[in-house]
N, C-alpha and C positions, 0 to 999 in steps of 0.2 A: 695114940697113933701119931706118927709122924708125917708132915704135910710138907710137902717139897715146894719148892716154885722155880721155875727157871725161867732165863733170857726177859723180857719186857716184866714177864709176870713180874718176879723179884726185884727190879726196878721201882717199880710202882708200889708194893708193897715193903720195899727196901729191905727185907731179909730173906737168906735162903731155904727157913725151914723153921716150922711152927713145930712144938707138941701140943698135942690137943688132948682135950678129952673132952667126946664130944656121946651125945644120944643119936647123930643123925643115927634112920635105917640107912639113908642112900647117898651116893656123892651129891647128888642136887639138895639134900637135905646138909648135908654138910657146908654146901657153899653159899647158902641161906645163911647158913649159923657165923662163918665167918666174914659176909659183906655186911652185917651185924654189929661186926666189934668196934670198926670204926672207916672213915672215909676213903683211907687210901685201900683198904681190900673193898670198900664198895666198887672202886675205879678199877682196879685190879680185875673183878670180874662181873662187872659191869656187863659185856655181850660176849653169853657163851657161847657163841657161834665161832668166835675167836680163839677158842682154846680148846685144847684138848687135854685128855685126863690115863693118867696109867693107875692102877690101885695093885699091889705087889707085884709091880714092874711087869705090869703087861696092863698091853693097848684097853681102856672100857669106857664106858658111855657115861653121862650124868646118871641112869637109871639104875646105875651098879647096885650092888646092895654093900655094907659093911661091914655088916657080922665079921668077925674074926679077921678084919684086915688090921695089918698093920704099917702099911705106907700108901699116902697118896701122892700125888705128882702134878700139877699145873704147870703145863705150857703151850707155845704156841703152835701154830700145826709147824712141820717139818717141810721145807724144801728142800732141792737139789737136784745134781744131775750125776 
């Protein structure tokens, strides 16, 4: 599965896209697995509250499931006017 990051995210964890192979069921279980690997994805997502998540390019929750996904997305919420 491929793991996107944008704007702050990918700063902090300094690239724009992980492959993964992972067991999580769920995005939260996913994001266990990668604040896991090492410091700068701890920092990265550190407070979920700050981020939001797409799993095949549409808007979902950390409670998603994964089956059959093939891309997730981390960033931050969106402003504008």
């Amino acid at each position: 599965m491929d793991v996107l990051y944008f704007a702050w995210v990918r700063e902090r964890i300094g690239q724009p896209k992980d492959t993964v192979d992972t067991g999580a069921a769920t995005v939260r279980e996913l994001v266990q697995e990668l604040r896991a690997r090492e410091p700068r994805y701890e920092a990265a997502f550190a407070d979920l509250d700050a981020l939001r998540v797409a799993v095949d390019q549409e808007l979902a929750d950390f409670d998603t499931p994964l089956s059959g996904v093939r891309e997730v997305a981390f960033f931050p919420p969106m402003t504008g006017g």
